[in-house]
N, C-alpha and C positions, 0 to 999 in steps of 0.2 A: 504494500500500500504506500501509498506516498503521501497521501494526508498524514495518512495513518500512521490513520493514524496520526528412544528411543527405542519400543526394543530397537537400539541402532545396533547396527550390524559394527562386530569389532574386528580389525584384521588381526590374526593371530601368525605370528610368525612363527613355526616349524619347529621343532627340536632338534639341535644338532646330534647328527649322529655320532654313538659312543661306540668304542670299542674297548676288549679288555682280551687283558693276556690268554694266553689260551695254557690249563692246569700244565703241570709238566710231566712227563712219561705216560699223556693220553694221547692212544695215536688216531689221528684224524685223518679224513680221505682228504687228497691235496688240495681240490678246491675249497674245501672249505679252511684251509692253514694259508692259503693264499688272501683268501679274504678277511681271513684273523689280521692279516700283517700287513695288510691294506691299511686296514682300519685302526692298529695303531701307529703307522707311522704316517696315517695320514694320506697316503696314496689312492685315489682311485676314489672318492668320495661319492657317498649315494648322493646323487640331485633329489631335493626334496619340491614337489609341486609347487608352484608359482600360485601368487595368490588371486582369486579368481577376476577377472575382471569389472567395472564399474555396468557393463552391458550384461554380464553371467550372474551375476548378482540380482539384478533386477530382474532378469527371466529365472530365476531360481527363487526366488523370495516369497512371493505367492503368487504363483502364474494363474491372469486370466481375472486378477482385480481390478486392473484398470484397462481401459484402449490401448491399442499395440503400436499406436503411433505414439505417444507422449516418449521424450526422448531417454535414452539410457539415463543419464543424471536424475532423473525425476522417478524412473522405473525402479534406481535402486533403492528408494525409501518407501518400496511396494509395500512392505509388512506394516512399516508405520504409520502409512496410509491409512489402509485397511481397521488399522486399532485406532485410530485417530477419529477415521469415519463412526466406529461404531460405538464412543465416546461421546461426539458431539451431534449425533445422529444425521451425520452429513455424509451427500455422494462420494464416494471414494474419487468418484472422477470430478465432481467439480472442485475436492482440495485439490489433487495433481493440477488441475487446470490453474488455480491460483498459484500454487507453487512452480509450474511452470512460467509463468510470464511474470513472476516476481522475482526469480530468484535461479530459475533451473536447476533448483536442487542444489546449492548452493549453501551451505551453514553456513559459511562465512563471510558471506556477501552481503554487503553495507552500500547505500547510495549516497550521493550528495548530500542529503536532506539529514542524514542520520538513521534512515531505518535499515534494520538487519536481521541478519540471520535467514531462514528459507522462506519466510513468509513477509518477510521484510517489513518489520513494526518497528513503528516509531520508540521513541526511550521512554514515552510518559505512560507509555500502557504496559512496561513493568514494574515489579515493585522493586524495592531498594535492597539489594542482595543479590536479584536473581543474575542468571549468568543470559543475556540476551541472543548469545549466539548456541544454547545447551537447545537441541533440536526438542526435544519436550517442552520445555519453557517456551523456547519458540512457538511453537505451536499451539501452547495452551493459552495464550495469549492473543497470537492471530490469527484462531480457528474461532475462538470465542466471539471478537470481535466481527467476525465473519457471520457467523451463528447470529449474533445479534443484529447485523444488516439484514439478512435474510429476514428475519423474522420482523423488523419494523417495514419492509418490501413486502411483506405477506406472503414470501414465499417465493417473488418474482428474482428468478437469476441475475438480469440483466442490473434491476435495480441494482439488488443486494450488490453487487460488483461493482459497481458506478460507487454504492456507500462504499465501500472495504475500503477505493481507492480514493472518492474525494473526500469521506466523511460522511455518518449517516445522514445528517442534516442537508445533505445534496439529494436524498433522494424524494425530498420535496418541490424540489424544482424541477421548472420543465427542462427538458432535456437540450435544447440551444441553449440553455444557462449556465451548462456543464462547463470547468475548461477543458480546452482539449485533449490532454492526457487524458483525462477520466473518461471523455467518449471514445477514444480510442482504446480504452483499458476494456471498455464495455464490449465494446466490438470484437476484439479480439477474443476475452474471456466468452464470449457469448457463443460466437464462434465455433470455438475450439470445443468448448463443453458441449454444443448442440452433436456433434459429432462425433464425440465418444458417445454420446446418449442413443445415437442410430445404429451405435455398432460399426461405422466405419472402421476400413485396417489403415486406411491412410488418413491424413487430415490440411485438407486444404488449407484452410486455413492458419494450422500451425507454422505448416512450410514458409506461409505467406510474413507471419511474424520471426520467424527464421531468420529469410532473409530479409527483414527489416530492422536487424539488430541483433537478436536473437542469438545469433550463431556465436555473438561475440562472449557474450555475457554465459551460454552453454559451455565454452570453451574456459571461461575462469571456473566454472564450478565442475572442468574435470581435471583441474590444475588442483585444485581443495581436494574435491574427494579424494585423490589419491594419496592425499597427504592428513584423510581426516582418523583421528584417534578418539573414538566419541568417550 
């Protein structure tokens, strides 16, 4: 939002592999005293799995909660999606659609104005303590405020999302009274959500916000996530 205002997935890195001496006067078949003495002097190292990618992740998470177009960076917070949704009794797909064009999945993504984190909330809608970029906090705060658009809109997407981004109190005005950002937030968000709603595999629209920015702001949040330790 720009007025506006886990279960997170942990990377675990591997165990390295141990070796130990092998008893003395037990006689072993030679490959296996080859791999003894691999292993301790370090020669010959098992390679352990790489860890899984930011797109393997997101098809791995809970596959088939949200549309198959919203992009890998936003796919990967499919589970927390999902818990998030069934928290604040909102479409899984219309938070990925907010979290998409706020943020692309994004924890650590801050705008000019000061909002951050993946839902990108302003500083005055946490309390004093919280960690503004902790992807739960995050979210408890601008799913809430979301929740709350929504429900002063009656329920209308377009509204609620015109509120998330200029302010509930915009969604009493007529809609030329909007600034631009917010009719363009609408538009977009409206958009992109109508067509996860259909079931589309692609999404016109997304693409469309893509390449109107889009790709840039995706590309710092697969710079973060590879580097995120939740």
């Amino acid at each position: 939002m720009s007025y506006r205002s886990g279960s997170s997935y942990r990377q675990t890195i591997p165990s390295s592999q141990r070796g130990g001496c092998l008893p003395v006067f037990i006689l072993v078949p030679a490959s296996a005293l080859a791999i003894g003495l691999a292993l301790m002097f370090g020669i010959g190292k098992l390679t352990s799995s790489t860890s899984p990618s930011i797109a393997e992740r997101g098809k791995t998470a809970h596959p088939g909660v949200l549309a198959p177009f919203f992009t890998p960076e936003v796919q990967y917070w499919g589970a927390d999606i999902e818990q998030w949704g069934e928290k604040w009794d909102l479409d899984p797909n219309l938070i990925a659609t907010v979290m998409q064009i706020e943020s692309c999945g994004d924890p650590k993504a801050i705008s000019s104005a000061g909002a951050s984190g993946l839902f990108q909330v302003m500083p005055f809608h946490f309390k004093d303590g919280e960690d503004r970029f902790d992807p739960q906090t995050n979210a408890l705060r601008g799913l809430g405020y979301l929740k709350e658009s929504l429900s002063e809109s009656a329920g209308d997407v377009r509204l609620g999302l015109a509120g998330y981004n200029g302010g509930i109190s915009i969604i009493q005005k007529e809609e030329s009274h909007w600034p631009d950002e917010t009719q363009r937030y609408a538009e977009w968000g409206t958009g992109i959500y109508q067509e996860a709603v259909e079931g589309a595999a692609e999404s016109t629209v997304l693409n469309q916000w893509l390449a109107h920015g889009g790709n840039r702001l995706c590309s710092q949040a697969r710079q973060h996530l590879n580097q995120f330790q939740p």
